[in-house]
C-alpha positions as CSV (number, residue, x, y, z in Angstrom):
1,X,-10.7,0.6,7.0
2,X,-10.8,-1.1,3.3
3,X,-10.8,1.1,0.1
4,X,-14.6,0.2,-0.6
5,X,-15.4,0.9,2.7
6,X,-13.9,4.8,2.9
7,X,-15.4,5.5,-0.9
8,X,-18.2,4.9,1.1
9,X,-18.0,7.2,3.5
10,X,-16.8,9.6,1.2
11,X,-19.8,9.6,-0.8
12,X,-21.5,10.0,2.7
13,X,-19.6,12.9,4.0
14,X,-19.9,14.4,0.4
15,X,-15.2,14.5,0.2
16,X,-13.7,14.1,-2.5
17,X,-11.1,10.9,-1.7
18,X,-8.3,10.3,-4.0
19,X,-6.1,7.0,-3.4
20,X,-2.4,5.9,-3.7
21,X,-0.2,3.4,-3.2
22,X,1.5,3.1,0.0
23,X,4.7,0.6,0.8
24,X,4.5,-3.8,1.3
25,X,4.4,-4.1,5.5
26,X,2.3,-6.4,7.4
27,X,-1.0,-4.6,6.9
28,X,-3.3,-6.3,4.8
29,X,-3.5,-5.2,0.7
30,X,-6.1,-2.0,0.5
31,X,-6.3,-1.1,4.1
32,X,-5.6,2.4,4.9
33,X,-2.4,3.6,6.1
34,X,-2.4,6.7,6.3
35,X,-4.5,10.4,5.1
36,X,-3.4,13.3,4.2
37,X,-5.8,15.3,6.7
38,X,-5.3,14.4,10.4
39,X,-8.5,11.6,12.0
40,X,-10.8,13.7,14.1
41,X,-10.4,17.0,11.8
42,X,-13.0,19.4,11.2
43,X,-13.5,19.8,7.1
44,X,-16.4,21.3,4.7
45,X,-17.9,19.2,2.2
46,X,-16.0,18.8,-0.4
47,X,-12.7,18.6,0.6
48,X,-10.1,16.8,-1.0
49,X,-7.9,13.8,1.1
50,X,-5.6,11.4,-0.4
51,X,-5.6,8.5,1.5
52,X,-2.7,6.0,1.3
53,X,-3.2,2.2,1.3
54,X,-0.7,-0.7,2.1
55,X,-0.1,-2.7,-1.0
56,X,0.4,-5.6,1.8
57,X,2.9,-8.1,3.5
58,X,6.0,-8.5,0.5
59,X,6.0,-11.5,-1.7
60,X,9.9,-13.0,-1.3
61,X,11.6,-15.0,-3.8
62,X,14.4,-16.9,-4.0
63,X,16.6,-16.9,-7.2
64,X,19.8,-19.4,-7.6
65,X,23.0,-18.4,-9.9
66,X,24.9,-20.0,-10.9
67,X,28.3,-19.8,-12.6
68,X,29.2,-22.8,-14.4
69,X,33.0,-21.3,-15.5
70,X,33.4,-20.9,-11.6
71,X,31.6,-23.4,-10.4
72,X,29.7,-21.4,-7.6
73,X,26.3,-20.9,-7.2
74,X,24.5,-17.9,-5.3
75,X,21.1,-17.3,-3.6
76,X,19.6,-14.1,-3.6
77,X,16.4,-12.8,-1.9
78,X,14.3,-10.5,-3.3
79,X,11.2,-8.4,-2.5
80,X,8.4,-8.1,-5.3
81,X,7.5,-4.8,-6.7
């Protein structure tokens, strides 16, 4: 479920949703991961739930060094933040 979609339902349900930042994976950017209260519980209006959403699938980059005293150069892969 999108971020838009579950402040939504929120407002519905009359819950207080707070949102954070999950990890980069394959799930698409501001889809739900995960929430702190399990799917299916019973809750009173008003209750607070974080719910965590992907920041989705990792961005790689390729950086080249290269040491011209040596006269090697090195690839690295990185992940972006």
């Amino acid at each position: 479920m999108s971020k838009s979609n579950i402040k939504t339902k929120c407002n519905e349900l009359g819950l207080s949703c707070s949102f954070s930042s999950g990890s980069y994976g394959s799930t698409k950017k501001d889809v739900a991961t995960s929430q702190s209260v399990a799917s299916g519980s019973k809750v009173e209006s008003g209750t607070s739930i974080n719910v965590v959403l992907s920041k989705g699938p990792a961005k790689e980059y390729t950086l080249y060094f290269s040491n011209a005293l040596l006269g090697n150069s090195y690839t690295a892969s990185v992940n972006s933040l």
